[in-house]
N, C-alpha and C positions, 0 to 999 in steps of 0.2 A: 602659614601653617598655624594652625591654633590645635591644644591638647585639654584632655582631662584625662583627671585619675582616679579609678575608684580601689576603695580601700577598705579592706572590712574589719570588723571587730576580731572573727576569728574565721576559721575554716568555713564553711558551705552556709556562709552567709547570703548566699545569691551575686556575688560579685560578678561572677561569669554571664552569668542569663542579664544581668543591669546590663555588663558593657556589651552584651550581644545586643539587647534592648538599646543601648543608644546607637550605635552601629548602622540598624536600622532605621533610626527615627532619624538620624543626620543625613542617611542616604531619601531618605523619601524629603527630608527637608531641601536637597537639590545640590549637597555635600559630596565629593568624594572623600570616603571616611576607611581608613584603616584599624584593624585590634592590634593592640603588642601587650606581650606580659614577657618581661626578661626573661624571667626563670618560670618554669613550670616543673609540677611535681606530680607526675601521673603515669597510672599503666593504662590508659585509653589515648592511645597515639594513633597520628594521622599521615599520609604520604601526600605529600605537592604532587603537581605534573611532573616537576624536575628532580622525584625522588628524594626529597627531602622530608626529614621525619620531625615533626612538630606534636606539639599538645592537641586532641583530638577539640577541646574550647576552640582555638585559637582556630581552628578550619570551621567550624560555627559560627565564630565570630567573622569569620570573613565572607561567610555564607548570606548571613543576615547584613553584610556591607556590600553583597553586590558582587565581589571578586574572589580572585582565585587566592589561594592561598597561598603563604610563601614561607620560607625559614627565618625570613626579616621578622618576621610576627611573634617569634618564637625562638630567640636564639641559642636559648639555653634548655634542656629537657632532660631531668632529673628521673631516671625509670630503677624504681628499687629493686634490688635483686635480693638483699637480704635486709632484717632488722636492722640493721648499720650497715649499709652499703647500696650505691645503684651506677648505674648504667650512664656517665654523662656523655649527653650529646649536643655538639656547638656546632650552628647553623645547621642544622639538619644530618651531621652525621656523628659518628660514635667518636669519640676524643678516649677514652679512657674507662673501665671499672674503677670505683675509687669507691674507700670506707669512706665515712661522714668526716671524718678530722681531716684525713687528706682533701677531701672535698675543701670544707672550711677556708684551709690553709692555699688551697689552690685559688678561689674563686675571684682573688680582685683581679690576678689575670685575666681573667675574662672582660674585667670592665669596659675595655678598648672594641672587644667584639659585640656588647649592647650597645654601647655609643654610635658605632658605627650600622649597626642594624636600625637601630631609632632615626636615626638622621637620615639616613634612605629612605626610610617611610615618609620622614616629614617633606621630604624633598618630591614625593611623590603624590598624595595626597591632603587635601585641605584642612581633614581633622583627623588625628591620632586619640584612638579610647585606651587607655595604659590602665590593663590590669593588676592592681596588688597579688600576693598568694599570704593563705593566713592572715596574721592578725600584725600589726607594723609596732608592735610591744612586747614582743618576745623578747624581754631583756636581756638572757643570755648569748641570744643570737643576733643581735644589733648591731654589733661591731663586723665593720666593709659589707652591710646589707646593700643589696644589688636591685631588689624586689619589693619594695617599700618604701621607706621617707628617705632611706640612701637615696632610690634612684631618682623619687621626686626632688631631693636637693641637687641633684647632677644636671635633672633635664630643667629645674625650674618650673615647673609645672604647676597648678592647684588641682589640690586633695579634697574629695569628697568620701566622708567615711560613712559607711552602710553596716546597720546593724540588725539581726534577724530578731525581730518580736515572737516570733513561734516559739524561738527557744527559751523567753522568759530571760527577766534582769535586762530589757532594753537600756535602760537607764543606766547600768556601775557597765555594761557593755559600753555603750558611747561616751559618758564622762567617764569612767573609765581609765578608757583608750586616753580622750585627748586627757585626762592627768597624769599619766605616764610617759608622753610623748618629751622632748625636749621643747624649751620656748624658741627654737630654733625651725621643730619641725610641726608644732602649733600653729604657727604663723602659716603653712602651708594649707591647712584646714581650710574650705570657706563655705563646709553647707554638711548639713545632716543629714542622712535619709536612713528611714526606719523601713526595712523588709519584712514581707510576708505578715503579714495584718491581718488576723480573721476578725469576719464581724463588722461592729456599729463602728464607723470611724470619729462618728460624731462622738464617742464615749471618749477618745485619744485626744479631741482637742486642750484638754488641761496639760496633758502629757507634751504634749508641742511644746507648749508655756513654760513647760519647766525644762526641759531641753536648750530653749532657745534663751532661758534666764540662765540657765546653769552653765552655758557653754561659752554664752555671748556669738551664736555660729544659726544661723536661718535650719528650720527641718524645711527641708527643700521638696519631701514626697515623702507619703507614709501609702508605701505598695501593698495594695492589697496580696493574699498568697492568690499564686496563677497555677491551674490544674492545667497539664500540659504535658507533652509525650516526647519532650527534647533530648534529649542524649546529656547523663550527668557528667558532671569530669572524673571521676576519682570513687574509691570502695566507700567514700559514706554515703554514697547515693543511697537512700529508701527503698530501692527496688530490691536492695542484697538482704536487705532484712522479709521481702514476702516470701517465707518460707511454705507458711500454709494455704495460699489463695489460689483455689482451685476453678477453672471454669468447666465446658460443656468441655471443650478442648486443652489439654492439662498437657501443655511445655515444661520441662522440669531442665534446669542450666545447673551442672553440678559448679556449685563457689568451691573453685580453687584459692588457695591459701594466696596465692600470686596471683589471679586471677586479671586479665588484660581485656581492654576492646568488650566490655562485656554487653555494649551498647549494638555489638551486630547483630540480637534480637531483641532490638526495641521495635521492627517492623510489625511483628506477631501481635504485640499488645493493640494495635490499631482496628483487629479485628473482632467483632463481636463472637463475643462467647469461648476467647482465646483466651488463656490466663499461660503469664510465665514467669516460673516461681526458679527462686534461684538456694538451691538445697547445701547443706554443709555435710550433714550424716547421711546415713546406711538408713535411717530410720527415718528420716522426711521425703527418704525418696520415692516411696509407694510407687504406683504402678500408671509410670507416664505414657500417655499418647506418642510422646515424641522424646526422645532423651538427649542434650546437646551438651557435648565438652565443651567448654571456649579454652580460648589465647590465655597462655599462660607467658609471665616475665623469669620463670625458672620450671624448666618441666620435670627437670629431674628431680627436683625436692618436692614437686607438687606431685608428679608419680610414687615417688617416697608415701606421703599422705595419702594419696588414692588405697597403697594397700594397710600401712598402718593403722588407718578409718575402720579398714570394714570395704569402703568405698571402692575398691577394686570388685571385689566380691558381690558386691551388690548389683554391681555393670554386669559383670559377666551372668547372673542370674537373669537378667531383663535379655538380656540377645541371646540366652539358649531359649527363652521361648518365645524369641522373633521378634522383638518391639525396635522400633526404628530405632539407631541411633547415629549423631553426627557429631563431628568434629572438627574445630576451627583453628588450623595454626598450633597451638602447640598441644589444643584438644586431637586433631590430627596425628601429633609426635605419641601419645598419650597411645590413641588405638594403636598404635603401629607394638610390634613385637620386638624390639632394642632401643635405649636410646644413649647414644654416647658421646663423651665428653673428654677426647683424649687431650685438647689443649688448653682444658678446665680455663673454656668461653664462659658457665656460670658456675658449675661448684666440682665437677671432675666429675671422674668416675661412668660406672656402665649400671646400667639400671636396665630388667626387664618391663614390657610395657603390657599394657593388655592382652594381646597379641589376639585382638579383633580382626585384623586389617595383616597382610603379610609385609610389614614395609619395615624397613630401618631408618633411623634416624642419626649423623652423626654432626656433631657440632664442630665448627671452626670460629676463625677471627671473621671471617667473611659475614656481611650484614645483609641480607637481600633486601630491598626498597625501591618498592617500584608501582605503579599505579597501572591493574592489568585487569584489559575485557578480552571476553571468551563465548565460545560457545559450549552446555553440556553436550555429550556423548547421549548415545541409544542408548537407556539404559535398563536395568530389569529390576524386579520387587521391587519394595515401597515407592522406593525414588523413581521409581521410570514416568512420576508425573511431572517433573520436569527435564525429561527429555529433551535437545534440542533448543533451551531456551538459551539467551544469551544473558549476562551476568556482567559486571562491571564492581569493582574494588580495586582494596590494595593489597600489597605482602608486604610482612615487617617482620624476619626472622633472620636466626644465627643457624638453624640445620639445615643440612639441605636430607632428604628424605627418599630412601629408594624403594622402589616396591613391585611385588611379585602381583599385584593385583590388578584389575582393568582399570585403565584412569577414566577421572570422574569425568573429566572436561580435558578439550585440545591441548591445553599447555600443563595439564598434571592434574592431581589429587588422586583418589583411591577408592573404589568402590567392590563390598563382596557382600554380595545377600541383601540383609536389610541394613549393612553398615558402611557409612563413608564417610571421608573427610577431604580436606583442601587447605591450601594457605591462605584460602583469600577472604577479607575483611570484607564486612557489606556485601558478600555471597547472597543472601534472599532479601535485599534492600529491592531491590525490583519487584512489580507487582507481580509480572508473571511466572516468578520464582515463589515469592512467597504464599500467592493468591492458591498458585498448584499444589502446593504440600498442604496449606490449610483446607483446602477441597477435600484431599485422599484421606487426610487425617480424620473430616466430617463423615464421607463415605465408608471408611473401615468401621465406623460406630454405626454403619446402617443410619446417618441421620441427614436432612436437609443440607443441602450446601450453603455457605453466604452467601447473598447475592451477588457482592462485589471484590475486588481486589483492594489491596494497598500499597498507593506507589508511595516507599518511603519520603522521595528526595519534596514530590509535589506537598508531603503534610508536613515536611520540616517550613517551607512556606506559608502554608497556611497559618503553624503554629509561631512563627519568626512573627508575621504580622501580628497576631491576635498578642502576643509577648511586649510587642512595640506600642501598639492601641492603649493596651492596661497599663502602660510605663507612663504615657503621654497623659492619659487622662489622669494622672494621680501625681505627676512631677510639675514643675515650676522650670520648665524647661526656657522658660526665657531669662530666667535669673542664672542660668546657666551658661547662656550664651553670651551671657553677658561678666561673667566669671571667668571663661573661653577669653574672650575679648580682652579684659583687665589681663589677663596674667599673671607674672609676680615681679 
């Protein structure tokens, strides 16, 4: 078993999409290759075959490796529920609520449960890609780090640190880092790479020079930035900021303050003349083609917002005069008309909801997860163009949801008028789910249809490859495996 590590300067350095990228390029290089990131810290979460609830990367990353996903990849998964608080989940199921100090305090217990997940991987696969989270100089938070040069001093590994050039200060980014590291976990360092590049590369080559004079450490690859349609991990994704990008066909995703999975309409974006713009106010939300709640990781303090906003008021304006609207999971809990929390599973309390949709919603300890295909129902208005089709996702929720209204599909959700919703993730991931709404949506404009459909799972391929391609042509991928090789 041979391992690398990549590690970044700070947050949405590219770390995820490199180790998806090498994942891939070990796999085509004739490798079976596994991702792991101990810890991960995200509301875009993913369900195994076996029900296990992982970092939504980390099933990307095993996507672009060829295999199924597992909770080995991911043994730890951080989901906030509040400013100082979230949701831990070891090996794939929920362990506990904890504030951040009990977190802290709790976490070298955990050590035994990475060790042990990492060494099943390595036991099973010829190379391990070991993702960082954040920046591995968080001084305050260094002490029993799990996630960084802790856990490369535990597994013995070499560290390659990656630093974003888009965001300017390449340089105090990567020396930096290695100045603040200890000479302990310096010595783990053995390569450079500078991310997201625009422009002449040839203008960067003095930049190399002094990197590799100032570090004493090779830039190993200076990655061009990759325009691409991959699924982000986390709220700094770029997509939550196009608030104003409007196309022929105008998606509007209200950003919930918790906002989760927000990636189950990146299918949309794959169509021409489709724009889906992800709204915060009453007042960015004008007058969408199609209005979509998503998954929320606390619905009652995000329904809280809904009516504090404005943002209540504004929903309810777009479906008295009939504009489609959907909702996904706790967008779902959202339309429904109650949602409660008697065993304050996130913050207690009874909260009214929309009351689009006639359903209740009541929260326990119970976690549903599970990876579920279905058929839709016969159904009528907007949605009756996808009637009939079949669907494939997962469910990752704490309510379960009763309701006075016709179900959407064989195993649940809710449909009344032009309004429905479901629990299931990747809902119009399928072409002939998503291809039928973006038709009806063209057709209600009186305008030309597209030609064609977008099957999500066949362009995450497409885009995996062309990810791996632009990695390859720009890394020094033989001094890498020859760092693989060495070891420490």
């Amino acid at each position: 078993m041979k391992a690398i590590m990549i590690q970044g300067t700070m947050s949405n350095v590219g770390k995820s999409l490199l180790t998806a990228s090498l994942c891939r390029i070990f796999r085509q290089d004739g490798f079976s290759t596994a991702p792991f990131k101990s810890q991960n810290m995200a509301l875009n979460s993913f369900i195994t075959p076996d029900g296990s609830e992982i970092g939504r990367a980390q099933a990307l990353q095993a996507e672009a490796a060829g295999i199924e996903p597992s909770a080995l990849m991911n043994p730890i998964l951080l989901k906030p529920t509040t400013d100082v608080g979230s949701q831990v989940i070891v090996n794939g199921q929920v362990r506990a609520n904890m504030r951040a100090a009990e977190y802290f305090k709790y976490k070298p217990q955990l050590i035994p449960e990475i060790l042990s997940a990492f060494h099943a991987l390595s036991e099973q696969y010829d190379i391990v890609v070991i993702e960082g989270a954040g920046s591995p100089v968080e001084l305050n938070l260094k002490k029993d780090d799990i996630v960084n040069m802790g856990l490369a001093q535990m597994l013995k590994v070499p560290v390659l640190l990656a630093g974003d050039i888009d965001c300017g200060g390449i340089f105090a980014q990567l020396l930096g880092t290695l100045g603040l590291l200890e000479p302990s976990e310096r010595q783990l360092v053995r390569g450079l790479i500078v991310n997201q590049f625009r422009g002449d590369a040839a203008l960067f080559r003095d930049g190399i020079d002094i990197l590799s004079e100032k570090s004493g450490l090779p830039v190993l690859g200076v990655i061009p930035h990759i325009n691409h349609h991959l699924e982000d991990e986390d709220s700094l994704s770029q997509k939550l900021n196009q608030y104003h990008k409007t196309g022929i066909i105008d998606i509007a995703v209200i950003h919930l303050p918790k906002i989760s999975n927000f990636t189950d309409f990146d299918v949309f974006t794959q169509y021409s003349g489709v724009s889906v713009r992800y709204v915060n106010s009453p007042e960015l939300l004008g007058n969408p083609d199609l209005l979509i709640i998503p998954g929320s990781k606390s619905t009652i303090a995000d329904m809280r917002w809904m009516q504090d906003s404005g943002m209540a008021d504004a929903v309810h304006a777009l479906a008295a005069r009939g504009f489609p609207i959907f909702g996904i999971c706790g967008g779902y809990q959202i339309l429904g008309a109650e949602i409660a929390d008697p065993e304050n599973t996130e913050c207690g309390g009874t909260i009214a909801g929309l009351g689009l949709l006639p359903c209740r919603t009541c929260f326990s300890s119970r976690k549903y997860q599970s990876q579920v295909t279905g058929k839709i129902r016969q159904l009528s208005g907007f949605f009756s163009c996808i009637s009939g089709a079949e669907y494939e996702g997962y469910e990752v929720h704490m309510g379960n949801t009763e309701s006075d209204a016709p179900t959407l599909t064989e195993t649940g959700g809710s449909i009344l008028g032009q309004i429905a919703g479901c629990y299931v993730h990747g809902f119009f991931d399928r072409a002939e789910i998503s291809g039928a709404v973006v038709k009806a949506l063209y057709q209600a404009k009186g305008l030309p249809e597209p030609s064609s459909a977008a099957d999500r799972q066949k362009a995450r391929e497409t885009e995996l490859d062309l990810l791996a391609d632009t990695v390859r042509a720009h890394l020094d991928l033989s001094k890498i495996y020859q760092i693989m090789e060495q070891g420490i």
